[in-house]
C-alpha positions in Angstrom: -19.6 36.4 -33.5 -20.0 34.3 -30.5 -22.5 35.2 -28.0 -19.9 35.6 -24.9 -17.9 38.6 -26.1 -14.9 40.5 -24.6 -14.9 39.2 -21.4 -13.8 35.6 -20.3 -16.9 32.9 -19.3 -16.7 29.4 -17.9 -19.8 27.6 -17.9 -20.8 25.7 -14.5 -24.1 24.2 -15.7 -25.0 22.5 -19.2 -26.1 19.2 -20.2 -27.2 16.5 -22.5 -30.6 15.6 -24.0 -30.3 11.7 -24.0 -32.4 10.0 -25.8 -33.8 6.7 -24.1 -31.5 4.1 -25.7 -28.2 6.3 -24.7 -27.2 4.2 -21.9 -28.3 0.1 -23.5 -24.6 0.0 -24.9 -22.7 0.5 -21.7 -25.3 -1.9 -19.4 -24.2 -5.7 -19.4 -26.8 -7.8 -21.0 -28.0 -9.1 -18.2 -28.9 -6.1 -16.5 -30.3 -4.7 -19.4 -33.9 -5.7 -19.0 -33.7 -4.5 -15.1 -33.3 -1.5 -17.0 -35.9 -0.9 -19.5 -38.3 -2.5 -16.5 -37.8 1.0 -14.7 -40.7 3.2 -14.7 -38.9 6.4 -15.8 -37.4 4.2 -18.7 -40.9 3.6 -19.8 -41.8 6.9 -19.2 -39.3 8.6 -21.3 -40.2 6.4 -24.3 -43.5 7.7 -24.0 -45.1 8.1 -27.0 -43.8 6.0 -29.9 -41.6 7.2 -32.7 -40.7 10.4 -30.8 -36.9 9.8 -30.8 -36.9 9.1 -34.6 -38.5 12.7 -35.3 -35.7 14.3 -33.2 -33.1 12.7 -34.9 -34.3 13.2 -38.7 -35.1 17.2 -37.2 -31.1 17.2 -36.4 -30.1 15.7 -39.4 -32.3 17.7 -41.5 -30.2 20.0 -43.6 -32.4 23.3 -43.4 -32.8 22.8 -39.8 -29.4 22.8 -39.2 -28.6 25.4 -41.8 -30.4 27.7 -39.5 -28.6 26.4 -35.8 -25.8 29.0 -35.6 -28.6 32.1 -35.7 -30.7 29.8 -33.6 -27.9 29.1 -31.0 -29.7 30.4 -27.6 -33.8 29.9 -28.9 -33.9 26.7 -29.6 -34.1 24.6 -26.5 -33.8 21.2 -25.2 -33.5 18.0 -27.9 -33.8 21.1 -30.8 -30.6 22.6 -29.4 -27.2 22.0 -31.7 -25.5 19.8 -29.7 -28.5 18.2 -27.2 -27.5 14.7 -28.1 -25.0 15.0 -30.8 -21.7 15.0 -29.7 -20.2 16.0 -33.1 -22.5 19.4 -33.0 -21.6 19.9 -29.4 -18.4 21.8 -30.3 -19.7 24.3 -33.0 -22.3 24.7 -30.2 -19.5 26.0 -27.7 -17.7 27.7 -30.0 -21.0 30.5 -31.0 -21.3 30.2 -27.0 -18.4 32.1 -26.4 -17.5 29.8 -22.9 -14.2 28.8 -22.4 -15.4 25.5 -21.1 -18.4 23.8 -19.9 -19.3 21.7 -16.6 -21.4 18.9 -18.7 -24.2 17.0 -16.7 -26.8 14.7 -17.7 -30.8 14.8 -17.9 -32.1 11.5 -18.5 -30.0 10.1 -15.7 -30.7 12.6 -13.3 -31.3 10.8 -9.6 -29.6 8.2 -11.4 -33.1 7.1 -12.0 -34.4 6.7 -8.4 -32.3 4.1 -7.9 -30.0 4.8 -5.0 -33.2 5.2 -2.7 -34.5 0.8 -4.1 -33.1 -2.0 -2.7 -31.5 -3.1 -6.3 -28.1 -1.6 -5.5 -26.4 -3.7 -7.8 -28.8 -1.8 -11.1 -28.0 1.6 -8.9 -24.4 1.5 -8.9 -24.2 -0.3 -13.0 -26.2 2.5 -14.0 -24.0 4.8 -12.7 -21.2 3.1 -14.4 -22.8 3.4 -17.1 -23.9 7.3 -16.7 -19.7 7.9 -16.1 -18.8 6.0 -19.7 -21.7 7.6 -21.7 -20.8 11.1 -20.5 -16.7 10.4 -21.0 -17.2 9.3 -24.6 -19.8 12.4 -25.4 -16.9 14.7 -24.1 -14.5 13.0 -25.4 -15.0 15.1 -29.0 -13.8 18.1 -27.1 -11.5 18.9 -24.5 -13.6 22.5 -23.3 -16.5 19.9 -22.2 -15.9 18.8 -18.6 -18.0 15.5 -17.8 -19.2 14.5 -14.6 -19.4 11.1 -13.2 -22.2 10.4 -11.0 -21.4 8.4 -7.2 -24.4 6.9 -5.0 -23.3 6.7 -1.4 -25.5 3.8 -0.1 -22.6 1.6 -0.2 -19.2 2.5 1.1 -16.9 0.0 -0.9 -19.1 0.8 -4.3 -19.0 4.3 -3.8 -15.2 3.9 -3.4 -14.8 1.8 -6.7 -17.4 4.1 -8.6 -15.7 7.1 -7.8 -12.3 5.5 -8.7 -13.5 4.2 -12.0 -14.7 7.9 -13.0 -12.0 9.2 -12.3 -9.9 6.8 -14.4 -12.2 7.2 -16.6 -11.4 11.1 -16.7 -14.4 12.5 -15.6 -13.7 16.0 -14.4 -16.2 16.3 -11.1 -17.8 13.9 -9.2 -21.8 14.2 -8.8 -23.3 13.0 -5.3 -26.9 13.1 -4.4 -28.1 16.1 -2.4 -30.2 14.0 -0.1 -28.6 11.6 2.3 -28.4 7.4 2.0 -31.1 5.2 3.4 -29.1 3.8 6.0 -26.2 6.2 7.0 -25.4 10.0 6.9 -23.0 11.4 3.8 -20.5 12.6 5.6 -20.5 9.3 7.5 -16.7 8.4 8.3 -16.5 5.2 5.8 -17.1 7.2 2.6 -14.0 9.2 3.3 -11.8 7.2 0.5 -14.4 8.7 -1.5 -13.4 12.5 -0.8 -9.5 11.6 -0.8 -9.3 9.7 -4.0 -11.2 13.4 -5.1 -9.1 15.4 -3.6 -5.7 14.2 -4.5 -7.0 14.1 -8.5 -7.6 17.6 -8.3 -11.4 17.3 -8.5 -14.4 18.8 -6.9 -17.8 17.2 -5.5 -20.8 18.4 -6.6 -24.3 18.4 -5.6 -27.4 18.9 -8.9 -31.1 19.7 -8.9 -32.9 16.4 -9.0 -31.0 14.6 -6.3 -32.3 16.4 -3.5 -35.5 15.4 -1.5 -39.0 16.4 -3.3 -42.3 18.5 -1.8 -44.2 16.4 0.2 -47.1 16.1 -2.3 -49.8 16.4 0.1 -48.7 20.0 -0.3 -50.6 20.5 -3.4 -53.9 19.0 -1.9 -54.8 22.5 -0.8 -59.0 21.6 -2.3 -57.9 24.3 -5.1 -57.7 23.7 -8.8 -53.9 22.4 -9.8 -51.4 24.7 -10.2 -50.1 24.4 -14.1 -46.3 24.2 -14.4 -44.3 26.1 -16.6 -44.2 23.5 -19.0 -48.1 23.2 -19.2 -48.6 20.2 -17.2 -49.8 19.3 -13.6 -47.3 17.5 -12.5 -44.3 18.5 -12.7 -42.9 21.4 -11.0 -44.4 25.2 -9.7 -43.9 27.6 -7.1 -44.2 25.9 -4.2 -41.9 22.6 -5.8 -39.5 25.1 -6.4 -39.5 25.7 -2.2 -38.3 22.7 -1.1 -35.3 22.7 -3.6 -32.5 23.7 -1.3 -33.8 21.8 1.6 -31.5 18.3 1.0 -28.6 20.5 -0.3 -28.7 22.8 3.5 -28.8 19.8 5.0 -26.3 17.8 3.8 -23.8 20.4 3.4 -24.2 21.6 6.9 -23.4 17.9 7.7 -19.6 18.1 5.1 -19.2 21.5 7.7 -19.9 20.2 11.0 -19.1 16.6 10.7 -15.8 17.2 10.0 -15.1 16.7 6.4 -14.5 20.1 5.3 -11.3 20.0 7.3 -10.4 16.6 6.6 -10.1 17.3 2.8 -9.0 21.2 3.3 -8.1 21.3 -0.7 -11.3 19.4 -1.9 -13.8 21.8 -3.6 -17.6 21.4 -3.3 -20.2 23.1 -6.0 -24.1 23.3 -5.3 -25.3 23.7 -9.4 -28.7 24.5 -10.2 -29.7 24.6 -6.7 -29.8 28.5 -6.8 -28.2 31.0 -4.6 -30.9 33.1 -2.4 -30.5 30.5 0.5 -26.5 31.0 0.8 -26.1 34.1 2.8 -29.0 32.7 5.6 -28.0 29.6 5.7 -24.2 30.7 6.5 -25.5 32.8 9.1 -27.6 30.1 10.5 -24.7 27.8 10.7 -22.3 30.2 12.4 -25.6 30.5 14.8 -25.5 26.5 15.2 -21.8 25.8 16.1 -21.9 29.1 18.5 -25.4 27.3 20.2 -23.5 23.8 20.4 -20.2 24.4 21.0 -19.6 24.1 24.5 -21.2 20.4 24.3 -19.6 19.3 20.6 -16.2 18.3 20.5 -16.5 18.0 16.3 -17.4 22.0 16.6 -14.3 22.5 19.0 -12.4 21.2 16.5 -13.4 23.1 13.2 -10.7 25.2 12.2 -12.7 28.3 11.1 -16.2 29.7 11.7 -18.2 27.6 9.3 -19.1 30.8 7.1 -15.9 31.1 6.9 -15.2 27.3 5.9 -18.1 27.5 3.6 -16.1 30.3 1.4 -12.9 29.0 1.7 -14.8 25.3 -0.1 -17.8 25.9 -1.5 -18.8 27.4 -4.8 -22.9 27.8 -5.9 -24.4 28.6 -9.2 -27.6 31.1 -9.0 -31.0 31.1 -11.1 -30.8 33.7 -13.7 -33.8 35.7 -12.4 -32.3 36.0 -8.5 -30.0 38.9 -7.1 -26.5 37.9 -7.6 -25.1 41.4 -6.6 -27.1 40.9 -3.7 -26.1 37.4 -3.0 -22.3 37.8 -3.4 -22.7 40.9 -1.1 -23.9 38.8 1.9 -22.1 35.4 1.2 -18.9 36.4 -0.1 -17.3 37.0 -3.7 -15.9 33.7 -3.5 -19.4 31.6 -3.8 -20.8 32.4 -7.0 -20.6 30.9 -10.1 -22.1 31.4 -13.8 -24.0 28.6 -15.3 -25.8 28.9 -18.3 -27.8 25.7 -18.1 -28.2 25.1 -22.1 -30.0 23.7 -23.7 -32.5 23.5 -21.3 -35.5 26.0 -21.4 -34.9 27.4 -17.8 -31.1 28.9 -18.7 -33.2 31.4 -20.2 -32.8 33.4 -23.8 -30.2 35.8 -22.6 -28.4 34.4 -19.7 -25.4 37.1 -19.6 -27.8 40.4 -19.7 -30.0 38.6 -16.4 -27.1 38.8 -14.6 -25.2 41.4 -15.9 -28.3 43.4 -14.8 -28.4 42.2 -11.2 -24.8 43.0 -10.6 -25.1 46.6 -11.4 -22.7 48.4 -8.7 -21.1 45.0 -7.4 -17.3 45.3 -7.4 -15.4 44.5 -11.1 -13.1 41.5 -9.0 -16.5 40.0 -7.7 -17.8 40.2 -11.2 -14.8 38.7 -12.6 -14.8 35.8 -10.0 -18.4 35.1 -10.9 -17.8 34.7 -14.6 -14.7 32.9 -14.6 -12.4 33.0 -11.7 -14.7 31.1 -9.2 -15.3 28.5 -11.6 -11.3 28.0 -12.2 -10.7 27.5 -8.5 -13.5 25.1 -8.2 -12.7 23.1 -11.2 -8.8 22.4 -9.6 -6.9 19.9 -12.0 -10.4 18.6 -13.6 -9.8 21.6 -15.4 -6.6 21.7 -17.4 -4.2 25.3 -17.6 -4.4 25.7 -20.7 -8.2 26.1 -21.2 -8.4 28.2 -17.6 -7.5 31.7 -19.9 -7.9 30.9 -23.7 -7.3 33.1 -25.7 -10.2 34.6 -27.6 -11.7 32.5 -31.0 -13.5 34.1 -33.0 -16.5 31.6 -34.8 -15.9 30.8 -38.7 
């Protein structure tokens, strides 16, 4: 039996475990050793041999005699499906979701890229981010990719964004923290949020784009902090602060800049960027435009308290361990979405029983809109009628 039982699940949050060389088939060959020159490249090659060992554990029959049982504990490049498009399927199917939102992990920040002055490597990689992640889906209808979109030039974020959706990417990703040289809701990118809108297609913001913690934070003259993953580096409590910093920011900017209203029907999702700040930060913007308005003509002109405007176009997936009941009470049923993030570690063991457990007592539509319903009206055309309410499969 699948683990999703009974009740219907969309999935706003999963990815792919790349291995290094995913990308070398879709750069042009001249570009290519720009490309392995990149530090986080280098990095993720690491230790030599390490990719061969994950791909003879996949294709070792008694590992994968044991995946199905094994379909929420193993994590990351173990995972059925992590880099094996062929698996990904059987993976969804003992899932139980109707449909996944699919998003990189080696390409995340689109590999610091956006933020250099090589914008002609930034915008290629992307291309070839949006190509990789079509032809991984491409084994299954239920897997929605998404296409990635730097904003640091207008005409190439125009033609990117064009080119993913051609190529039949189902959302478009955009960094959570602004362009060296011009805001993101800056007037000129608006061909960018059209050409979305009229596909049917939302915008979305994912951890890893937004702006990091200052690291002279963690010179405190105390003993590092280890992460969860055992290292120093990496991420902890107070990393984990600065999160939805670029995402406030920037989405406050969509709101009062204008471009909420422009594109009225264009959806927005903030995944893996939790929840908890929602409610506060909706407050604090209703307290912004009623501060400013008698000196903003671009507040006159919003056509709804931007709370308000916020519900009406913006959907957010929580962290497993924070209060969804809560948060849906104080932002609005309409925010919330599930994600499971698999295969990575931090989705968790049990995803469904985290949250079922902190929405104890919240109201059976608000539940329903969580699991499924919020996820169907972000989604728009990107995701097609027929997969919206499947009927249930069982798993062979």
């Amino acid at each position: 039996m699948p683990y999703v039982q009974d009740r219907l699940v969309h999935d706003a949050d999963s990815h792919l475990m790349e291995l290094p060389d995913v990308l070398d088939p879709y750069f042009e060959k001249r570009l290519l050793e720009r490309y392995h020159a990149l530090p986080v490249y280098r990095h993720k090659l690491g230790k030599a041999g390490w990719t061969d060992k994950v791909r003879e554990q996949q294709a070792d029959p008694e590992f994968r005699a044991s995946a199905d049982e094994n379909i929420l504990l193993r994590k990351n490049y173990q995972a059925l499906g992590a880099f094996t498009s062929n698996d990904r399927p059987r993976a969804l199917d003992l899932l139980g979701f109707a449909s996944q939102l699919v998003f990189t992990t080696f390409c995340l920040n689109n590999f610091g890229l956006d933020q250099s002055e090589d914008l002609e490597l930034a915008y290629a990689a992307a291309s070839a981010h949006n190509r990789m992640m079509t032809d991984f889906c491409k084994v299954d209808r239920r897997l929605l990719p998404t296409g990635y979109v730097p904003l640091e030039d207008f005409e190439l974020a125009a033609k990117t964004a064009r080119e993913a959706i051609e190529l039949g990417c189902k959302a478009l990703l955009i960094p959570s923290k602004p362009p060296q040289n011009h805001a993101p809701s800056h007037i000129a990118l608006d061909p960018v949020w059209r050409m979305a809108e009229e596909a049917g297609l939302p915008i979305v913001l994912h951890v890893g784009g937004e702006e990091k913690l200052n690291p002279a934070y963690f010179e405190n003259g105390l003993p590092r902090v280890k992460d969860f993953h055992g290292g120093e580096e990496n991420f902890t409590s107070l990393s984990f602060m600065a999160i939805p910093q670029a995402p406030m920011k920037t989405l406050a900017a969509f709101v009062i800049d204008g471009v909420f209203d422009r594109f009225p029907n264009l959806k927005f999702g903030a995944i893996e960027l939790g929840a908890a700040w929602v409610p506060s930060w909706m407050r604090f913007l209703d307290s912004a435009a009623q501060a400013f308005v008698k000196n903003e003509e671009r507040l006159q002109k919003l056509s709804d308290r931007p709370s308000n405007i916020v519900r009406r176009q913006l959907r957010v997936t929580p962290y497993p361990h924070e209060d969804v009941g809560w948060i849906i009470a104080n932002a609005g049923e309409e925010v919330c979405l599930f994600s499971s993030d698999y295969p990575h570690v931090e989705g968790g063991r049990n995803p469904l029983k985290r949250f079922d457990d902190s929405l104890q007592g919240t109201p059976e539509r608000a539940v329903r809109r969580f699991y499924s319903e919020n996820f169907i009206d972000l989604m728009g055309a990107g995701l097609a009628e027929d997969l919206r309410y499947p009927k249930r499969l069982e798993v062979a």
